[in-house]
N, C-alpha and C positions, 0 to 999 in steps of 0.2 A: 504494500500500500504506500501510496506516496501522496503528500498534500503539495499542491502547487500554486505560488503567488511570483506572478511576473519572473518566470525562470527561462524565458526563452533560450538563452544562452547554452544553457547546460542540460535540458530537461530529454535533448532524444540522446544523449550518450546514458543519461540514466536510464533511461527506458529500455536501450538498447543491453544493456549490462543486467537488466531484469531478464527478460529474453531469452538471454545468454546461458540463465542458469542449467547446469546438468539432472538439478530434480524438475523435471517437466511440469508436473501436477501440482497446480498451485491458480490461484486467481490473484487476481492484481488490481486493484480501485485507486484510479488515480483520480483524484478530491481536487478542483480547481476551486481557488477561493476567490471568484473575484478579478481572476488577473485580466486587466488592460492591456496586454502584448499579445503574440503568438502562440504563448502557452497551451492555449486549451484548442488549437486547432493541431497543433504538433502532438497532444495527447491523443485525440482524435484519428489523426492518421494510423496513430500505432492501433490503435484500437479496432476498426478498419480491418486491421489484416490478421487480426490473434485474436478470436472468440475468450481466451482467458483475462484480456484486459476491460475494466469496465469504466468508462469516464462519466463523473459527475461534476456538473457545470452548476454552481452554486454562488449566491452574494457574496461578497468579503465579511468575514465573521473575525479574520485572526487566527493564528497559529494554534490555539490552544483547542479552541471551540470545533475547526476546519479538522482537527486532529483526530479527536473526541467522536466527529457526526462520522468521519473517513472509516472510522474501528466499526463504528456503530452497522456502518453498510456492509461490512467485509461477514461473512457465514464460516471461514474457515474453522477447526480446532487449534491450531497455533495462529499468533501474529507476529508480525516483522513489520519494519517500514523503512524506506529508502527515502532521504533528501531527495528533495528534487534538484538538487547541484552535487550528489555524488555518486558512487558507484561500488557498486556491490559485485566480490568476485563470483567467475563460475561457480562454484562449489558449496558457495555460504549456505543456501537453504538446503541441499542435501547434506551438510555435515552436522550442523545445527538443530535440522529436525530430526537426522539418525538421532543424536543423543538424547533429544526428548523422547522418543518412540524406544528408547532402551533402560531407561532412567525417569521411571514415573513418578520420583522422590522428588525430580527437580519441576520446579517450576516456571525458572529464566535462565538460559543458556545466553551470554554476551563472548564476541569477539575480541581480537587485538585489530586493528585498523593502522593504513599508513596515511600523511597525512601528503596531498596533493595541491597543488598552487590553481592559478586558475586556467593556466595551459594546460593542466594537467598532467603534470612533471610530477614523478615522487620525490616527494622532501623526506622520507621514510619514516619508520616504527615511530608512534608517539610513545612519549614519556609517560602519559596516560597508562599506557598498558602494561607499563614495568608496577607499578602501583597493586602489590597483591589484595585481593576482598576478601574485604570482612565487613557485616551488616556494620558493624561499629564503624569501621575507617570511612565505609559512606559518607556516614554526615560529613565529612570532611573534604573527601576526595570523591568526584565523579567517575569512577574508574570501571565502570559499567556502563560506558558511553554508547560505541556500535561494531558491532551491528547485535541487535538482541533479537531473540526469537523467544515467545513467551505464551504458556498458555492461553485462553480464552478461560479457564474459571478460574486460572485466580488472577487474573485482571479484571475478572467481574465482581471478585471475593471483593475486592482492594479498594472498588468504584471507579476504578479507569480515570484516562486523563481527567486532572480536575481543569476545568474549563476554565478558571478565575485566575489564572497562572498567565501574565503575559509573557514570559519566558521561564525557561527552565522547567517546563511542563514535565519532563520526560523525567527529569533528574529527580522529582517530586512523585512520582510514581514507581521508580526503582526504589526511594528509600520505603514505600507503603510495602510495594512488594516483597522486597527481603526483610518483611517482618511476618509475611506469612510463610514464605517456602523457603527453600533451598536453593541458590544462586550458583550456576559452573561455568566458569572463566575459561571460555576452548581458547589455547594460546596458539592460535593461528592470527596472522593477517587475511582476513576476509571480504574488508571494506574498507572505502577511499575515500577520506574524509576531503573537500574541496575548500582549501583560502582562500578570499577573492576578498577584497576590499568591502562590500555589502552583508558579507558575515564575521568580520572580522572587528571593526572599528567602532561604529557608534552601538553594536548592542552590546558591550562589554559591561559597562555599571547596570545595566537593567538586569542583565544577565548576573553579576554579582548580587544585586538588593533581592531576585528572586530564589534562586540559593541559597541566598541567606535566613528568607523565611521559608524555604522548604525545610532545612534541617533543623530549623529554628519547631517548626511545629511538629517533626519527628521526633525532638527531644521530649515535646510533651507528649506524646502516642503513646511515649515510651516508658512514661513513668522515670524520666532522668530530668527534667526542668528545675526540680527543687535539689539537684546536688551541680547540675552542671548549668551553663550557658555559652552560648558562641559569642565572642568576640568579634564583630565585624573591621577590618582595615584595608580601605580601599588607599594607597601611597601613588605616586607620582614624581619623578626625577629626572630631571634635567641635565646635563652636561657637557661641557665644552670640548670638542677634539680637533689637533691640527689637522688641517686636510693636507 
């Protein structure tokens, strides 16, 4: 599943890396929200030629909400979701769903991921992934970032994307989830996270102040609010070098 707002640029290499995959059986709801570009015509095309793809053309609601209605439309037993500016390897959903279909203990299988520029050059392995999980280091560290594949109940246990989350939706539903199940870290590179100047720069403090209250409100779920709290520091520094 992929939700889609103004991705012209990147959204048929994503689609096409969908596609691509070696587990064939699988359906794919591409969620446009809205976008004013080519987006939802370039969804269309794909859609067109692969009965397994389904596009819905939808008002602009926002990330959180666009995410939420996307799960909502999908019927499968497992979910996944791919940016619409990156790219998922061949193998990710056959490696990811074997281990759910063998391991009924676990509930969210996540990948290692390398991170790509906006050519699409590998800048390689994130530091993210070196980050071993534990429920506990969550609150701290996002290191169950992408690609994940995750039940259908217990995302329904959990109440799925909370919609009120203008960023960091996703990071706010791993920490619900790995309070109900079992979380497995496959240390593969499976997905290709994409930099580009429009997801890099200005949603950096939204994306911190929302973080902040996702672990902020998992401490209290948790019954740890009254021994612990997070300290928020967002810093900034400047400095001078010869050229």
């Amino acid at each position: 599943m992929t939700t889609i707002y103004n991705r012209q640029q990147y959204l048929a290499a994503t689609i096409e890396s969908i596609l691509a995959q070696t587990h064939r059986d699988f359906e794919y709801v591409l969620w446009d929200d809205g976008s004013t570009d080519d987006s939802l015509a370039i969804a269309q095309h794909y859609a067109a030629q692969d009965d397994r793809l389904r596009v819905v053309a939808a008002p602009h609601q926002g990330l959180a909400p666009a995410l939420k209605a996307a799960i909502a439309a999908t019927t499968g037993t497992y979910l996944g979701w791919v940016d619409s500016d990156d790219l998922l390897a061949p193998t990710a959903l056959a490696q990811t769903a074997a281990l759910l279909d063998t391991r009924p203990d676990i509930g969210m299988v996540y990948t290692d991921y390398h991170v790509i520029n906006a050519q699409g050059q590998d800048q390689g392995l994130s530091k993210r992934c070196q980050i071993p999980y534990t429920k506990d280091q969550l609150l701290l560290d996002f290191m169950t970032f992408h690609f994940r594949l995750l039940r259908r109940s217990v995302y329904d246990q959990v109440g799925g994307i909370n919609p009120t989350f203008e960023r960091a939706e996703d990071y706010d539903l791993c920490l619900r989830l790995a309070e109900v199940t079992p979380v497995h870290h496959l240390q593969q590179p499976l997905y290709y996270y994409r930099q580009h100047a429009s997801n890099v720069t200005h949603n950096q403090l939204a994306m911190i102040h929302w973080s902040y209250q996702a672990s902020t409100q998992a401490l209290k779920r948790r019954g740890l609010d009254h021994k612990y709290a997070i300290d928020l520091h967002v810093t900034s520094q400047f400095s001078i070098r010869r050229k």
